[in-house]
C-alpha positions in Angstrom: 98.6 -31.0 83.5 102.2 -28.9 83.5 100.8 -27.4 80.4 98.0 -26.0 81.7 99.8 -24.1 83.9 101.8 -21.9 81.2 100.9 -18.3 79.9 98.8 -17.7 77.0 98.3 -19.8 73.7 100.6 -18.2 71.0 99.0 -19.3 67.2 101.5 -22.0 65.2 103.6 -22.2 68.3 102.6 -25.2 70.9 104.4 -25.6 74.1 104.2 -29.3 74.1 105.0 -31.8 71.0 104.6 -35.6 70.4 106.3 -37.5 67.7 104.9 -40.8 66.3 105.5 -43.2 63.4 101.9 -43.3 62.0 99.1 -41.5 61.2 96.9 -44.1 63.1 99.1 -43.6 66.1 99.1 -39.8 66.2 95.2 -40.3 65.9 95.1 -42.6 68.4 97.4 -40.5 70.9 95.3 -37.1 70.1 91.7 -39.2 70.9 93.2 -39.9 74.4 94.9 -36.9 75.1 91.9 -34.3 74.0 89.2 -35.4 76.1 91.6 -34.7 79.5 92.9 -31.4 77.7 89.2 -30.0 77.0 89.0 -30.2 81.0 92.3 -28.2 81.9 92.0 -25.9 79.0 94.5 -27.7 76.9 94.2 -28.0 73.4 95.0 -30.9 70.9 95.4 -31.3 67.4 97.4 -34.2 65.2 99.8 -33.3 62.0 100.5 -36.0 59.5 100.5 -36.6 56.3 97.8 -38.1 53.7 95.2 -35.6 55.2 94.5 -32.2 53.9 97.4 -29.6 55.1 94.9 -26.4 55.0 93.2 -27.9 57.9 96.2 -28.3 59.8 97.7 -25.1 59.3 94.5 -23.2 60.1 94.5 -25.6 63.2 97.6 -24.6 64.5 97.2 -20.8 63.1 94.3 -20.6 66.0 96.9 -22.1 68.6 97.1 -24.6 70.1 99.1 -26.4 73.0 100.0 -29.8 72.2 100.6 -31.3 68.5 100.7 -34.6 67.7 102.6 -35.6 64.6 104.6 -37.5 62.2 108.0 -36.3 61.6 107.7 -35.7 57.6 104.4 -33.2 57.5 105.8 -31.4 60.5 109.0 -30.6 58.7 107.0 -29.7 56.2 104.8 -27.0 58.1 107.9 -26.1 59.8 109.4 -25.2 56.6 106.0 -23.2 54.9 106.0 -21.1 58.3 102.7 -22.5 59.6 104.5 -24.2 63.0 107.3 -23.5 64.9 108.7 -25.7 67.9 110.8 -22.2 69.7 108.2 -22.8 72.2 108.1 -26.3 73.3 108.4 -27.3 76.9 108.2 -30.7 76.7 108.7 -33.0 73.6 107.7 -36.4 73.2 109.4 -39.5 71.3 106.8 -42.5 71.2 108.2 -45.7 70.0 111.7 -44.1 70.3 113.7 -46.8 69.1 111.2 -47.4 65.9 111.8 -43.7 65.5 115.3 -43.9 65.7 115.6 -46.5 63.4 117.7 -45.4 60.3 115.0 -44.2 58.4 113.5 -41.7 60.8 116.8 -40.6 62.7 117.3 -37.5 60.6 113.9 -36.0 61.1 113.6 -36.8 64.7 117.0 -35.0 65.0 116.2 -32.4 62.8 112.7 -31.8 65.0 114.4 -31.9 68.0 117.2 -29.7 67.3 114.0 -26.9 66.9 113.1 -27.2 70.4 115.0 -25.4 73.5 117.6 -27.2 74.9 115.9 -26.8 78.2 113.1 -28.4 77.9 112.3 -31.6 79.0 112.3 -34.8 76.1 110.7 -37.7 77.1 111.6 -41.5 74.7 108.2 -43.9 75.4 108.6 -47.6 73.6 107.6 -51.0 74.9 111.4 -52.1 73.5 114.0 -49.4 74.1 117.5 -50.3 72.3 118.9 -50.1 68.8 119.9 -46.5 68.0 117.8 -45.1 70.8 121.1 -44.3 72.8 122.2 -41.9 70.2 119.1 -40.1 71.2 119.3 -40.2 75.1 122.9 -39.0 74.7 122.1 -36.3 72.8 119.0 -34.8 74.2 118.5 -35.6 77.3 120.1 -34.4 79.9 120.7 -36.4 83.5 117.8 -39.1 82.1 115.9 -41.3 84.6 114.8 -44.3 83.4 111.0 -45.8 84.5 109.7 -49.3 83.9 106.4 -50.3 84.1 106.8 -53.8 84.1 110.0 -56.1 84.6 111.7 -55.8 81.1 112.3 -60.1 81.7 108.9 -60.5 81.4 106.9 -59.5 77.9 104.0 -60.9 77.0 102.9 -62.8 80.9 99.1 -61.8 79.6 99.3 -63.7 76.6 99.8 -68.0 75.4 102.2 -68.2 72.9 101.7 -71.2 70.5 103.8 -72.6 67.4 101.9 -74.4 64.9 104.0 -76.4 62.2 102.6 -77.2 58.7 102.9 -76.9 54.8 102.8 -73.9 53.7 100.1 -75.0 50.7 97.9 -75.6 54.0 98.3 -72.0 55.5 95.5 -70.3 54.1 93.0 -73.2 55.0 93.8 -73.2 58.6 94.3 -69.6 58.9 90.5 -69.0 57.4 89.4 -72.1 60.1 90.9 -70.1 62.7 89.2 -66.5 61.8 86.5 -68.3 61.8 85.9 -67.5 65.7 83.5 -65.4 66.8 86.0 -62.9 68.8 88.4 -60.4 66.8 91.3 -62.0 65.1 94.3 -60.2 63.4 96.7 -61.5 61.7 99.9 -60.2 60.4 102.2 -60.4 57.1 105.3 -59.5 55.9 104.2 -57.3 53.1 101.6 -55.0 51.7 100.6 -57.2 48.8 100.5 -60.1 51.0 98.0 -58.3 53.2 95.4 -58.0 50.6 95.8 -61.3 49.1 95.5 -62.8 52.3 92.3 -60.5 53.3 90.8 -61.8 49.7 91.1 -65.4 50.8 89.5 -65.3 53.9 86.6 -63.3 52.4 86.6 -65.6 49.5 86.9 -68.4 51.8 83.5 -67.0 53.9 85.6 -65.1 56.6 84.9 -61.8 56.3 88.1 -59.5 56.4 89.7 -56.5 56.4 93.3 -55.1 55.2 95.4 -52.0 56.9 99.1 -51.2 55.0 100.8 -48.6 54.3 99.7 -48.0 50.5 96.0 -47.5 51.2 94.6 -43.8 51.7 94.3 -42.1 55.3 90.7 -42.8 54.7 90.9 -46.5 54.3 93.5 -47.0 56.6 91.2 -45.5 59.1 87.8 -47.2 57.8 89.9 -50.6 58.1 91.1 -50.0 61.8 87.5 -48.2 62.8 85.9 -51.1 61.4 87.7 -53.7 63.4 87.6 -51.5 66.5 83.6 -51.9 65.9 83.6 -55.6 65.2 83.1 -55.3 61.8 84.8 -57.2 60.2 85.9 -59.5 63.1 89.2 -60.5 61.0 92.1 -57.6 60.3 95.1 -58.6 58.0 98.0 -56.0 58.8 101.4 -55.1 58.3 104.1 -54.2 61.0 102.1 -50.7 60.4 100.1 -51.9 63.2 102.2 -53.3 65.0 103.2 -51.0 67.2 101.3 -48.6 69.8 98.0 -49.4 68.2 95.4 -50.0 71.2 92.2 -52.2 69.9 90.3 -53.8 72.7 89.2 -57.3 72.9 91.4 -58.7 70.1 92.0 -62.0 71.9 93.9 -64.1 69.1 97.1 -62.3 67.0 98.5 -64.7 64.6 101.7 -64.1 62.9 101.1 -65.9 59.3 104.8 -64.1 58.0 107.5 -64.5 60.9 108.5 -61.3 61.7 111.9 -59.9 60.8 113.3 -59.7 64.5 112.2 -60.6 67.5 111.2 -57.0 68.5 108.5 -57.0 65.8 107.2 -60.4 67.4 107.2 -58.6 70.7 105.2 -55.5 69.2 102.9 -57.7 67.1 102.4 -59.6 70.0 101.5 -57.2 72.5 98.7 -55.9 70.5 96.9 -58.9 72.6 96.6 -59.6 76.4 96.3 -55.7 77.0 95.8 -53.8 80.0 95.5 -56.7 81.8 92.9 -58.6 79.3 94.8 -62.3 78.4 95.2 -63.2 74.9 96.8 -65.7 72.5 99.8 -65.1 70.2 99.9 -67.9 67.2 102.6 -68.4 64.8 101.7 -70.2 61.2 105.2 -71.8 60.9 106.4 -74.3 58.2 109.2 -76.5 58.6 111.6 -74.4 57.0 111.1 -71.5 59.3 110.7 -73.3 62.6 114.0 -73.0 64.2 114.0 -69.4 62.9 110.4 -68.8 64.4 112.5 -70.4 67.8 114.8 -68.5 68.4 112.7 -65.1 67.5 110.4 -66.5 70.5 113.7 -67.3 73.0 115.1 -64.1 72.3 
């Protein structure tokens, strides 16, 4: 709405930017965002990578007003000419503290650095700790913080349940319990362990997809689209979608790995009992990992 206001649209500079983690979440961002723009006169387009650059850059050569992106293909238009952020007004860090995590600190800074100092920076996450303070103190002037909901109480929409067993009985139950007609998905630790378990479950009758981060743009986005439609019901994922992802009606998550902190639970988690919907939230435990799976759950 503030944008919409401004002068007129200068090509490969946009007055408004928002930074993601994911390609899936800078779609998912732009696909809410464009339909309001279209109505004020405010136009959207996403930057990431695994999709074809010429598009982008032509995109943004045409001007436009808000760009959604992840950090790395930014940088990288930044770099060939085809964007500049000497025009932003207001810039936006989703999932701050994800994206201030060690791995993307340097390219949030370095994007942020390229925008005036007087504009206004805005840090969205569910969770807002770990290095995110290094960002408030050094971009953000005077910040107000805003809560939606009492930070005490994550996760009131959904049942969290522990179930103990073997871990030679894992895959049977977990293929009893996609069995159910609603959407189920389940997480795991790694990308191999995604596919193998998606292979069971189909092998097993359960029809099932798998999202990670070494599949194409293209099948990442079949997988999630898929899901979204109710076909397949079951989605095996990595933390890749763990975070910001919006699917309705996915009533059960199960957490076949434990996370690695009790953020990710959180995150995994609240891909469930959204927008006021209830859900449940399972952990496949075995005995080894229970009191580890406890205190994830307490903290």
């Amino acid at each position: 709405a503030r944008l919409a206001h401004g002068g007129p649209r200068q090509p490969r500079s946009p007055r408004g930017l928002v930074l993601v983690p994911t390609r899936e979440l800078a779609r998912q961002v732009a696909e809410v965002l464009a339909p309001l723009g279209r109505r004020l006169g405010v136009r959207v387009t996403t930057v990431y990578g695994g999709a074809p650059m010429g598009r982008q850059i032509e995109q943004l050569a045409r001007g436009v007003d808000i760009v959604v992106a992840t950090p790395g293909r930014l940088i990288d238009l930044i770099g060939r000419g085809a964007a500049s952020l000497a025009q932003i007004e207001i810039a936006v860090v989703d999932e701050a503290d994800h994206m201030a995590d060690l791995g993307f600190m340097p390219a949030v800074t370095q994007l942020l650095d390229a925008t005036p100092r007087d504009g206004q920076r805005l840090l969205f996450s569910a969770t807002l700790d770990r290095d995110v303070d290094r960002l408030v103190t050094a971009y953000l002037t005077d910040p107000a913080p805003h809560a939606v909901a009492p930070v005490t109480e994550p996760g009131v929409a959904a049942d969290h349940q522990v179930f103990v067993l073997p871990a030679s009985d894992k895959v049977e139950i977990a293929a009893e319990i996609a069995g159910r007609p609603d959407r189920t998905l389940f997480f795991v630790r790694t990308k191999h362990g995604a596919d193998r378990l998606a292979k069971q479950l189909t092998r097993a009758g359960i029809e099932a997809g798998a999202i990670h981060g070494d599949l194409s743009q293209n099948q990442r986005q079949r997988a999630l689209d898929g899901f979204a439609a109710g076909y397949p019901r079951v989605l095996v994922a990595t933390d890749v979608a763990a975070r910001g992802l919006h699917i309705d009606d996915v009533g059960l998550v199960v957490h076949f790995d434990p996370p690695n902190d009790h953020k990710d639970y959180l995150h995994r988690s609240g891909r469930t009992g959204r927008a006021g919907a209830t859900g449940t939230v399972l952990a496949l435990v075995d005995p080894a990992q229970a009191r580890e799976v406890a205190r994830l759950q307490e903290a």
